[in-house]
C-alpha atoms as an extended CHARMM CRD file, in Angstrom:
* protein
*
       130  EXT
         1         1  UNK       CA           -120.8870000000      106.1850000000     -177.8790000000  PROA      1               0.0000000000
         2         2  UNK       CA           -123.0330000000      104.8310000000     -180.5980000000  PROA      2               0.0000000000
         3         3  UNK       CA           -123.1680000000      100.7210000000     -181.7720000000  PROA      3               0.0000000000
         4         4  UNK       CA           -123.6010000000       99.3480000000     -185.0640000000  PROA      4               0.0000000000
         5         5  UNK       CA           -125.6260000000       96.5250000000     -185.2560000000  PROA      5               0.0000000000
         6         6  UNK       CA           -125.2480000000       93.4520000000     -187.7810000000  PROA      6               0.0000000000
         7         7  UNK       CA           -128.3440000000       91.0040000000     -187.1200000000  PROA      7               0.0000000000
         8         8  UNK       CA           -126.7570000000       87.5390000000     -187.0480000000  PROA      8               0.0000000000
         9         9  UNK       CA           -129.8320000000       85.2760000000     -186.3900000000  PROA      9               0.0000000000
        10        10  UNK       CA           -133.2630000000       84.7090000000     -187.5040000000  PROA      10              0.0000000000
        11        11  UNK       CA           -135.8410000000       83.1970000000     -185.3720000000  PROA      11              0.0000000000
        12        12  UNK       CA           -137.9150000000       79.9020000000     -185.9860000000  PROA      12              0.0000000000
        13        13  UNK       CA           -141.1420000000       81.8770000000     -186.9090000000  PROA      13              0.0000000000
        14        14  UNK       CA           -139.4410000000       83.9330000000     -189.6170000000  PROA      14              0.0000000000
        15        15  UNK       CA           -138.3410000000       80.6790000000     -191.2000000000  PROA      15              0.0000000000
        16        16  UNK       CA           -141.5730000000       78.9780000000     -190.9720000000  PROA      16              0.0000000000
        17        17  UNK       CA           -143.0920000000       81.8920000000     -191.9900000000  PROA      17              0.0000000000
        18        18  UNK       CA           -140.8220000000       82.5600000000     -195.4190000000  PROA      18              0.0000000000
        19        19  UNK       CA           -140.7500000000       78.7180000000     -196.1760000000  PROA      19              0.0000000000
        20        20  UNK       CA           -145.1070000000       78.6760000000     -196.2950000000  PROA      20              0.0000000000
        21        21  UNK       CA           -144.6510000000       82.2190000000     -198.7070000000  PROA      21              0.0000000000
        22        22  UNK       CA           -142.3570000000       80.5710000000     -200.8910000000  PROA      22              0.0000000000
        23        23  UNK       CA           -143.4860000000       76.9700000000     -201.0740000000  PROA      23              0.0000000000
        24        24  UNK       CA           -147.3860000000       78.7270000000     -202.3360000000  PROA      24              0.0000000000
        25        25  UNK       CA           -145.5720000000       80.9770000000     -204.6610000000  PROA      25              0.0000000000
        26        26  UNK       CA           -143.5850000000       78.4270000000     -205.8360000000  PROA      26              0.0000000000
        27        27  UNK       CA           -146.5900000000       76.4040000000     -206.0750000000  PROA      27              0.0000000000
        28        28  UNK       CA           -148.3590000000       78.6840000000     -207.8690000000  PROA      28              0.0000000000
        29        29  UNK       CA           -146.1450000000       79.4360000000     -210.2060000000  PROA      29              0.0000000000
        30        30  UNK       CA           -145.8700000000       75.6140000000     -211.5500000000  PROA      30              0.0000000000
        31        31  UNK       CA           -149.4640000000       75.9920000000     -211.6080000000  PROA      31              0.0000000000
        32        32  UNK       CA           -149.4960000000       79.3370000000     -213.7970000000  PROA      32              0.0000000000
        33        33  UNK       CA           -146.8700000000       77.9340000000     -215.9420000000  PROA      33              0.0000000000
        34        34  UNK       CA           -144.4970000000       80.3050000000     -215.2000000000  PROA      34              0.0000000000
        35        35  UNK       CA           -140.4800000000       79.2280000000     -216.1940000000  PROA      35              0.0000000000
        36        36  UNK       CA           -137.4910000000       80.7270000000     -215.1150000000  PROA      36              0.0000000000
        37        37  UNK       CA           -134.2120000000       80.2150000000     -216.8090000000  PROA      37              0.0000000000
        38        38  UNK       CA           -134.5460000000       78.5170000000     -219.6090000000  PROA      38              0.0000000000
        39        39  UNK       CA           -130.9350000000       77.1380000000     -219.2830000000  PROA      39              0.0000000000
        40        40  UNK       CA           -131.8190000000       75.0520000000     -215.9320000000  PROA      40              0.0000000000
        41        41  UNK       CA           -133.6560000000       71.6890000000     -216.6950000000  PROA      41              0.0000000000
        42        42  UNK       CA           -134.8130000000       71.9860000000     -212.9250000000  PROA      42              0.0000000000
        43        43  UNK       CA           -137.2540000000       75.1900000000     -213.4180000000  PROA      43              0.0000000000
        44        44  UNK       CA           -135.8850000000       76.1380000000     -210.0730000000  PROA      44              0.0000000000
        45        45  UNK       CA           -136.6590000000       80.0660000000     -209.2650000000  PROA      45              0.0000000000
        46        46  UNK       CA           -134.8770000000       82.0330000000     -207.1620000000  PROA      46              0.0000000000
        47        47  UNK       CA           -135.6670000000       83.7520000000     -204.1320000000  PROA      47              0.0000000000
        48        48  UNK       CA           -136.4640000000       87.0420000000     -205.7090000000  PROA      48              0.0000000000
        49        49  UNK       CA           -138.3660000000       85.3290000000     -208.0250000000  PROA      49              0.0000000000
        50        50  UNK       CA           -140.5140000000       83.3030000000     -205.3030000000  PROA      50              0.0000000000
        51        51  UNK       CA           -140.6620000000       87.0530000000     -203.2810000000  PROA      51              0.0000000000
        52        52  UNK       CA           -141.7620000000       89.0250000000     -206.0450000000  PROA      52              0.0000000000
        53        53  UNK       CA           -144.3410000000       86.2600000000     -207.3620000000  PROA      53              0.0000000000
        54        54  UNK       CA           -148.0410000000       87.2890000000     -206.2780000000  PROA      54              0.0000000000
        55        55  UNK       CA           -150.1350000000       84.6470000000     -205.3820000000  PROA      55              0.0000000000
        56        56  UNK       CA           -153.8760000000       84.9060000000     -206.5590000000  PROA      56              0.0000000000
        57        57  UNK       CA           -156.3150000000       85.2210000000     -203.6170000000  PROA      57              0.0000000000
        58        58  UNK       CA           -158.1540000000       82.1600000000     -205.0280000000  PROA      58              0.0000000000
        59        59  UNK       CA           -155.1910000000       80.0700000000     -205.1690000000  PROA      59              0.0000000000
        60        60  UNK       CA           -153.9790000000       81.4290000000     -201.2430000000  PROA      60              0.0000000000
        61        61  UNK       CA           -157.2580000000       80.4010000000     -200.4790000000  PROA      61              0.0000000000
        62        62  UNK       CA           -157.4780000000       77.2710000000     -202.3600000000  PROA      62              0.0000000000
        63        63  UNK       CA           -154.0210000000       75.5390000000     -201.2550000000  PROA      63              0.0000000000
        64        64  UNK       CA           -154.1440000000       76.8000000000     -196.9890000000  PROA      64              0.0000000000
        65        65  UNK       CA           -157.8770000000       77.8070000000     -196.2750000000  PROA      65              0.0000000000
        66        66  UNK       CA           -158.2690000000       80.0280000000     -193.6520000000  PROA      66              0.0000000000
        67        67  UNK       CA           -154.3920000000       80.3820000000     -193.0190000000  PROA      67              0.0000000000
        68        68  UNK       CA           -153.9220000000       81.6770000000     -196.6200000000  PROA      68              0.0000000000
        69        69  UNK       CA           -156.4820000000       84.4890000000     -195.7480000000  PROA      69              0.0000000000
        70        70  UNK       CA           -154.4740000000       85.3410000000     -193.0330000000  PROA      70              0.0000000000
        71        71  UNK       CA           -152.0030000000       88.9500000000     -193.4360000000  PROA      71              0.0000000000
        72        72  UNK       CA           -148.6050000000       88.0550000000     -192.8870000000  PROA      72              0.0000000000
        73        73  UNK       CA           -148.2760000000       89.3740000000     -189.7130000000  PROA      73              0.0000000000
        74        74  UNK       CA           -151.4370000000       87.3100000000     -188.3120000000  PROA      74              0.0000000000
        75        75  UNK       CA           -149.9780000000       84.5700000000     -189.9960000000  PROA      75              0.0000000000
        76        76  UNK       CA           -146.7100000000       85.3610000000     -188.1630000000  PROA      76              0.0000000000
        77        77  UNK       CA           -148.5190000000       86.0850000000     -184.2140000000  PROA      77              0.0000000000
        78        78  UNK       CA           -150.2840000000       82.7640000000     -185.4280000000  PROA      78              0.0000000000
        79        79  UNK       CA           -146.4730000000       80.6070000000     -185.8040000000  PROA      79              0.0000000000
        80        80  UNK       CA           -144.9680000000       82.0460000000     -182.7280000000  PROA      80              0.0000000000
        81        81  UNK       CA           -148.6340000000       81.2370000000     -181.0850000000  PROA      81              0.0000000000
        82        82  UNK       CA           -147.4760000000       77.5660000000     -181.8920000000  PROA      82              0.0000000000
        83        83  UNK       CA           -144.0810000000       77.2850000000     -181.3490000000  PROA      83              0.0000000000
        84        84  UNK       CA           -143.5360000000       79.7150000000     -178.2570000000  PROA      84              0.0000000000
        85        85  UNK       CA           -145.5770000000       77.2790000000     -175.6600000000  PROA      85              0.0000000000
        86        86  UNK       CA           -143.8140000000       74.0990000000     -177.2220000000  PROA      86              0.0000000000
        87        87  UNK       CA           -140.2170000000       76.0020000000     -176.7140000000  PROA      87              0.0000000000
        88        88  UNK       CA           -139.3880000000       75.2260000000     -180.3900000000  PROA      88              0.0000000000
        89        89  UNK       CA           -139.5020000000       79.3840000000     -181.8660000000  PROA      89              0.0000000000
        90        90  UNK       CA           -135.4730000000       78.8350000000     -182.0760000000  PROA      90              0.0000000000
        91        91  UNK       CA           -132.7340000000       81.2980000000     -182.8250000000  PROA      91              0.0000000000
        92        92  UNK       CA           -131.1520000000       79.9710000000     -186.3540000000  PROA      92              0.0000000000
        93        93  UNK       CA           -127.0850000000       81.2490000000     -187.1390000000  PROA      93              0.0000000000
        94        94  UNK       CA           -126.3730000000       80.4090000000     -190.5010000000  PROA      94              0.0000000000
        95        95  UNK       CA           -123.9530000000       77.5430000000     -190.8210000000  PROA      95              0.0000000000
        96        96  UNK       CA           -121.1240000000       80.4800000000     -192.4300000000  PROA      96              0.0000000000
        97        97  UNK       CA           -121.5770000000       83.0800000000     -189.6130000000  PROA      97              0.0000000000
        98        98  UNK       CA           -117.9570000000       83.3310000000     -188.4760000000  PROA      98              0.0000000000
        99        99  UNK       CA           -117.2770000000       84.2560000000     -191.9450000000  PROA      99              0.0000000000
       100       100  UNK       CA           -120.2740000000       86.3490000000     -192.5250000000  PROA      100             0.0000000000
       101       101  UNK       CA           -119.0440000000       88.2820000000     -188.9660000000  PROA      101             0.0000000000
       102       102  UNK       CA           -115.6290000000       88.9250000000     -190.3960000000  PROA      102             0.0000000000
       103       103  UNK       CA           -116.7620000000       90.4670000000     -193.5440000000  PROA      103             0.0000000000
       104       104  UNK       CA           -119.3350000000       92.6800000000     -191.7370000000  PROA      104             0.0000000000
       105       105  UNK       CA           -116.4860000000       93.6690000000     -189.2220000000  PROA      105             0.0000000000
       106       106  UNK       CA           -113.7120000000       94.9020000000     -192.0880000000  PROA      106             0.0000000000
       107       107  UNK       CA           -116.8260000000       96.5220000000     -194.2860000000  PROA      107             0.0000000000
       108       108  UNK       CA           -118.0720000000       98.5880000000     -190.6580000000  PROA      108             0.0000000000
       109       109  UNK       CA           -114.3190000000       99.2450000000     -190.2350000000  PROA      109             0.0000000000
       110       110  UNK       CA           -113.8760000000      100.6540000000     -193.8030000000  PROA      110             0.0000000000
       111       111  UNK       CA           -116.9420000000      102.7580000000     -193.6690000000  PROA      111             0.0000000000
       112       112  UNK       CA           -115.6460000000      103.8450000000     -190.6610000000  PROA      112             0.0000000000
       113       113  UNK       CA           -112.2010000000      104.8370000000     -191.3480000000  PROA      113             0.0000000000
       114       114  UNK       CA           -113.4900000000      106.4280000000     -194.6990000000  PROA      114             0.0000000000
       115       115  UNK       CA           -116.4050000000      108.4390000000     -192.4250000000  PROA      115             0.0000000000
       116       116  UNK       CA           -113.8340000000      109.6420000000     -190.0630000000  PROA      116             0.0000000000
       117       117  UNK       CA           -110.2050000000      110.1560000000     -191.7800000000  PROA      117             0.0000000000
       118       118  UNK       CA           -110.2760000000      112.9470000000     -194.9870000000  PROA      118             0.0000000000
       119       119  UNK       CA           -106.9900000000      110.6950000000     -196.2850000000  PROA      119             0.0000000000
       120       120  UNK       CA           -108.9940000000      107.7390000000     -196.3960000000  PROA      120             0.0000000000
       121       121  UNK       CA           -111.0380000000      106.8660000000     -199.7260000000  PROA      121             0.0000000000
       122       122  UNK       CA           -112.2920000000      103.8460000000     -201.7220000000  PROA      122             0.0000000000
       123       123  UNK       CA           -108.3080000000      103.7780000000     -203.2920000000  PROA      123             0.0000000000
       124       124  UNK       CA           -106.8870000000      103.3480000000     -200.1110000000  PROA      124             0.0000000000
       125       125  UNK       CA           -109.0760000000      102.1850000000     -197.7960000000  PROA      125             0.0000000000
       126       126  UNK       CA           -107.4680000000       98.7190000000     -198.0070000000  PROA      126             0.0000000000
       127       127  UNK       CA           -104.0830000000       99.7680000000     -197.1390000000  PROA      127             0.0000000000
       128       128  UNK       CA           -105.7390000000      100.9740000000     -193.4890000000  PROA      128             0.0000000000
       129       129  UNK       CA           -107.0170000000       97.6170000000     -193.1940000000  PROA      129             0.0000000000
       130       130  UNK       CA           -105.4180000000       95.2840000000     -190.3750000000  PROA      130             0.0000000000
């Protein structure tokens, strides 16, 4: 019997981690000038934007000193270095996870039905749904 796993939770160091990548890129960013949509008077990018932004060494360097020369996974053994002794690397469920879970559930169950039943298909998948 084989499980299919739906991660649920994201640990404290992933969230610090993410939150110091995206407030330098957004950072630098506002420094490079760089706008987003034109139609939002808050210049807010999103979180593709902030991933796909590359931060200049010089600025990395500039804004966190040694910790921006850091790779991300030093920079990740270096959070959880922090937190772990001071019990605070936490296991974060997003607020909507009951919701999230039943979503994941029917989409597993549809893949599922259409993997394993010929007469199932995308047309009437939903009519096998309970």
């Amino acid at each position: 019997m084989s499980t299919v796993g739906i991660p649920t939770v994201v640990d404290a160091v992933t969230i610090a981690h993410d939150t110091i990548d995206y407030v330098l890129s957004h950072v630098s960013r506002e420094m490079q000038g760089v706008k987003n949509n034109p139609l939002d008077p808050y210049n807010r990018p999103t979180v593709r934007d902030l991933q796909s932004h590359e931060v200049p060494l010089e600025t990395r360097n500039r804004m966190m000193g040694m910790i921006g020369k850091l790779s991300p996974e030093d920079k990740r053994g270096l959070i959880k270095e922090v937190l772990q002794p001071l019990g605070q690397n936490l296991i974060v469920t997003p607020k909507e996870v009951d919701e999230f879970i039943g979503d994941m559930a029917k989409l597993v169950a549809l893949g599922v039905n259409c993997a394993l039943h010929p007469a199932v298909n995308n047309e009437n998948a939903s009519m096998h749904m309970h």
